[in-house]
C-alpha positions, -999 to 999 in steps of 0.1 A, spaced: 270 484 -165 258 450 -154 222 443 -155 206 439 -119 195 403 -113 163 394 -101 178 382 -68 197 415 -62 162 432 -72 142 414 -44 170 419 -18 172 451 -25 134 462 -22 132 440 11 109 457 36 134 449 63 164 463 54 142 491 33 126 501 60 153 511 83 176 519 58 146 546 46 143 550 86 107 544 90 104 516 117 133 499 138 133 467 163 148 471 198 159 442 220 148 454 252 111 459 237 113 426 222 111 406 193 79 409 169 73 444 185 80 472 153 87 508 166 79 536 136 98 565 135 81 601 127 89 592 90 71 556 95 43 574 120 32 596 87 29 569 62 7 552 92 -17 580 93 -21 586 56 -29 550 51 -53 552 80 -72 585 66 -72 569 32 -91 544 45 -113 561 66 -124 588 39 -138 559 22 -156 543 46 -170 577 63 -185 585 26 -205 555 34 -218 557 63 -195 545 90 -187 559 120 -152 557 141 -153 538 180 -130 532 203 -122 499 228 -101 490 253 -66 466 246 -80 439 270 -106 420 282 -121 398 307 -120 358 291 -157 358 293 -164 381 262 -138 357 243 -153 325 257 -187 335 240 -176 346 212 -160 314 207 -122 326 201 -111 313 233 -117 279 223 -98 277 195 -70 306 199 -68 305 235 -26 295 235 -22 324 208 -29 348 232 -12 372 259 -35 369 292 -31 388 321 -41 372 359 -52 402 380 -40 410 415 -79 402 421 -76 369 403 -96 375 374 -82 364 338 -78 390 310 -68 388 275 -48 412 256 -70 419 225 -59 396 193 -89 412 174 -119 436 179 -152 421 163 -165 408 199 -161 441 213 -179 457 185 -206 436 195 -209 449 227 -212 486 214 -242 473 191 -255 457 221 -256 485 243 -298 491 231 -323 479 211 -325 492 176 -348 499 153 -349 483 116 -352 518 104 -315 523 123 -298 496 104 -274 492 89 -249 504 119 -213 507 107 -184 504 132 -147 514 121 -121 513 144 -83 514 139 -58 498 169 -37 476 178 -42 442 184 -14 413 202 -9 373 193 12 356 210 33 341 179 61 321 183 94 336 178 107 317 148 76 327 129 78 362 136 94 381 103 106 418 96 69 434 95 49 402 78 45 388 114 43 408 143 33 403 178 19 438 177 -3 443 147 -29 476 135 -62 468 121 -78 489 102 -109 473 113 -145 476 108 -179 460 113 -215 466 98 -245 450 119 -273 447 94 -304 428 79 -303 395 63 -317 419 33 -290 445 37 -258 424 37 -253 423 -3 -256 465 -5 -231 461 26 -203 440 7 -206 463 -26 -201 490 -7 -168 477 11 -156 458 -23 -161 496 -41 -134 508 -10 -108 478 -16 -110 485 -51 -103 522 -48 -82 518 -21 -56 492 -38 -62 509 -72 -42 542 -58 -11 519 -56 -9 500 -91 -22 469 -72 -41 443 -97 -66 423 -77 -79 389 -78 -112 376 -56 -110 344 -34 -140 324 -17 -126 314 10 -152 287 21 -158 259 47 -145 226 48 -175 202 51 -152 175 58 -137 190 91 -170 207 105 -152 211 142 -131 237 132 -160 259 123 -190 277 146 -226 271 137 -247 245 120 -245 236 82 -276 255 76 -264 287 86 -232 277 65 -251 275 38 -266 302 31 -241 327 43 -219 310 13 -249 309 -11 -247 349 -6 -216 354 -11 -218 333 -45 -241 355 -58 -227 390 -50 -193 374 -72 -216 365 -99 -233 400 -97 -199 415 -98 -193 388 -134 -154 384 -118 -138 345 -117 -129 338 -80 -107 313 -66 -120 284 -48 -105 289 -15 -123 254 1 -109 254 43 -99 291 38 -130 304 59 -130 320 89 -140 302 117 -172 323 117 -181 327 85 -171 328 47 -153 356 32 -143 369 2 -102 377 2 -86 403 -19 -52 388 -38 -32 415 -46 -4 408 -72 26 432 -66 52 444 -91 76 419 -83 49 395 -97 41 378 -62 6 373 -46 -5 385 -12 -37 380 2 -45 417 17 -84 430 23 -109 410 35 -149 407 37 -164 381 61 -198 373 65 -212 361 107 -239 347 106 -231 332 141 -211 356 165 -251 373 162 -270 343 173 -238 335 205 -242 374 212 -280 378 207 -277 406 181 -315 419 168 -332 445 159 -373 456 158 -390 445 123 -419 460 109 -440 433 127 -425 447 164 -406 413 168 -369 409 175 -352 401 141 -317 381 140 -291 399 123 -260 394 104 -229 409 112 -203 420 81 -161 422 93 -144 441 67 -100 454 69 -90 470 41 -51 466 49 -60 438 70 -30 453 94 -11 484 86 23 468 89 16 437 68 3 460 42 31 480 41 59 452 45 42 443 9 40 480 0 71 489 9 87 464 -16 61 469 -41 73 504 -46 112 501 -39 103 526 -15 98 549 -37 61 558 -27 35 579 -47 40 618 -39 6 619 -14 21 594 7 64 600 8 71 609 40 93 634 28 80 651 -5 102 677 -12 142 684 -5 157 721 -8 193 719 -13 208 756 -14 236 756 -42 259 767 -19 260 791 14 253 823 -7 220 815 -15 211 794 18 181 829 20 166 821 -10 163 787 -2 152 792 33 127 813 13 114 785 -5 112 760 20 86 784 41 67 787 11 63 748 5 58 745 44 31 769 40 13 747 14 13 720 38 40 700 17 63 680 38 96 693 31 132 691 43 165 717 36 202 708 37 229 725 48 256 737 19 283 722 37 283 695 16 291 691 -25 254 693 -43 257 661 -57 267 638 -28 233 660 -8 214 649 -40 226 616 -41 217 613 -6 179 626 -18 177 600 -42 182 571 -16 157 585 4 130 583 -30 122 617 -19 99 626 -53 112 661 -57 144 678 -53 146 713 -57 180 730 -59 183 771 -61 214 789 -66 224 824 -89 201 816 -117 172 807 -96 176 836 -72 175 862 -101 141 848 -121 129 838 -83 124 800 -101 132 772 -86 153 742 -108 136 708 -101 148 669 -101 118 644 -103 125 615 -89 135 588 -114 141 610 -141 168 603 -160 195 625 -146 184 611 -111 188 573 -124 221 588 -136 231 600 -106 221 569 -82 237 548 -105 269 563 -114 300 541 -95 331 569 -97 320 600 -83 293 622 -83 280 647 -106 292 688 -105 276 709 -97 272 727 -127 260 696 -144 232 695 -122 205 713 -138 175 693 -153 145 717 -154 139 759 -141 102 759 -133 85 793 -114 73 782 -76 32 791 -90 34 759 -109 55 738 -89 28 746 -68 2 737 -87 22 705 -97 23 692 -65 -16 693 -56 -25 677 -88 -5 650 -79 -13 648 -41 -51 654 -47 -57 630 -78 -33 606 -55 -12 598 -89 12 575 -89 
């Protein structure tokens, strides 16, 4: 058999023709261009990603909010983002008059929730996290697949802290990136994304404050001993960050979490809190997104994996293909019993030859395929397929036909320690 090139590799692990062939997210011309629509499959994926994230930020200490989708243009004029991305973004004139913005991010709400009373030193940090959707108004011919969207979810979050605080505050959300991306295989590289001195007027604040919001984050990379990139003009407008490179398995880069330190949407917002003294103290404001945006994340995940996700995440984790109508009870049997467990599971009709329903598994990467017939139904075992074991490569790859059925077993195994099989696997998040 011919080798597959690396062309025919990348085509055929591109997120989107993978996506809708694996039916998680599909386009419609009436909605409109740049405007993704998930499926049930695509909705789960959404919301495991989403809880990942947020375990690990509630173990440290943040807490979820919730904001509107737009705005009056007077929050964005002082925050400064209307200024610059003011034609990148979908307004609304109100029968009234009044001009509203369509959210294209949420840190200048956030600010308005810490600014709704004065706080205490001894009540910092405050951590915000806050997943929703945010809209840009980007132009058509640089809107691709899921990379670029016109509707985009951040998995967003802000901690309002001390000048004293921020370097416990960036451990704690690099220990989450690294945990996070470390579930999926991802090897990561650091970049300091700092300001251009020579083109100060695309940057708030004064050089001063520059300063040492960059001379913090140089030391928390040499705390951490890692060799960052010099990422000169790749600041935020705000502040300087420190960007997560993720290098997938196709051996591209993508830049995916981000920390950013704001030194100045504070000072425009009047952000303090009470010191020990009983004076009002400026503080600093952290933006952190894990994904950065769900679907950008997973338009790189998607072809990182082949679409073959990790067990904790498949959308569908376990097919039940009855051997034929005979034993269509048993089966049923076992599917309850994996429903019970909380596994997400599908069965198949026998109407269909075994193999061409387990072919059909193995283009849908479900991770386990469990077929029961007169053997099984006897010892009350179930036989099991794992997903790219050898008689599944086998079976995706073979060209004339399809395997019989009797050919078809690969492993008996009682349902106890399938069972058990499974919740190792989903618990430990293996991959």
């Amino acid at each position: 058999m011919a080798k597959t090139s690396e062309n025919e590799n990348n085509e055929n692990r591109d997120h989107k023709k993978l996506g809708p062939k694996l039916d998680l997210f599909t386009f419609s011309d009436l909605v409109g261009p740049g405007l993704p629509l998930w499926t049930p499959k695509g909705t789960i994926l959404r919301n495991l990603l989403d809880e990942f994230v947020w375990q690990l930020r509630k173990t440290r200490g943040y807490e979820r909010v919730e904001i509107p989708h737009i705005t009056k243009k007077e929050l964005y004029e002082k925050s400064g983002h209307w200024e610059k991305f003011k034609d990148e973004l979908f307004q609304i004139k109100t029968r009234e008059g009044h001009i509203f913005a369509v959210k294209p991010m949420n840190c200048p709400h956030h600010t308005q929730i810490y600014a709704r009373k004065p706080w205490s030193y001894r009540e910092l940090p405050q951590r915000y996290a806050n997943t929703t959707m945010c809209y840009r108004d980007e132009q058509s011919g640089e809107l691709g697949g899921l990379s670029r969207v016109r509707a985009f979810t951040q998995d967003d979050a802000h901690a309002f802290c001390r000048m004293s605080q921020v370097k416990e505050e960036f451990l704690k959300i690099w220990d989450i990136i690294h945990e996070f991306y470390g579930a999926f295989g991802f090897d990561l590289q650091v970049r300091f994304s700092r300001h251009d001195p020579k083109q100060p007027e695309k940057y708030l604040g004064d050089k001063e404050r520059w300063t040492t919001a960059e001379n913090i984050l140089g030391e928390i990379i040499k705390e951490k001993k890692v060799k960052a990139i010099d990422g000169i003009g790749e600041a935020a407008f705000y502040g300087p960050k420190l960007d997560f490179m993720a290098k997938d398995s196709l051996g591209r880069e993508w830049q995916v979490a981000t920390i950013q330190l704001d030194l100045n949407m504070p000072d425009r917002f009047d952000l303090t809190c009470v010191n020990e003294n009983g004076e009002a103290e400026r503080i600093a404001m952290i933006h952190a997104a894990i994904m950065g945006s769900i679907e950008r994340f997973l338009s790189v995940l998607i072809e990182h994996t082949g679409g073959a996700f990790p067990l904790w995440l498949s959308p569908v984790q376990a097919a039940v293909l009855p051997l034929s109508e005979k034993y269509k009870t048993y089966a049923q049997k076992i599917f309850e019993e994996l429903k019970e467990k909380n596994i997400r599971v599908q069965m198949t009709d026998a109407d269909e030859p075994l193999g061409k329903r387990i072919r059909e598994s193995e283009i849908q990467k479900i991770p386990y395929v469990i077929v029961v017939g007169e053997k099984e139904e006897k010892s009350e075992n179930v036989s099991v397929r794992r997903r790219g074991s050898a008689f599944a490569k086998a079976t995706a790859d073979k060209q004339d036909g399809l395997p019989s059925e009797a050919s078809a077993k690969e492993g008996e195994i009682s349902m106890e320690n399938l069972l058990e099989k499974i919740e190792r696997e989903v618990n430990e998040k293996i991959i």
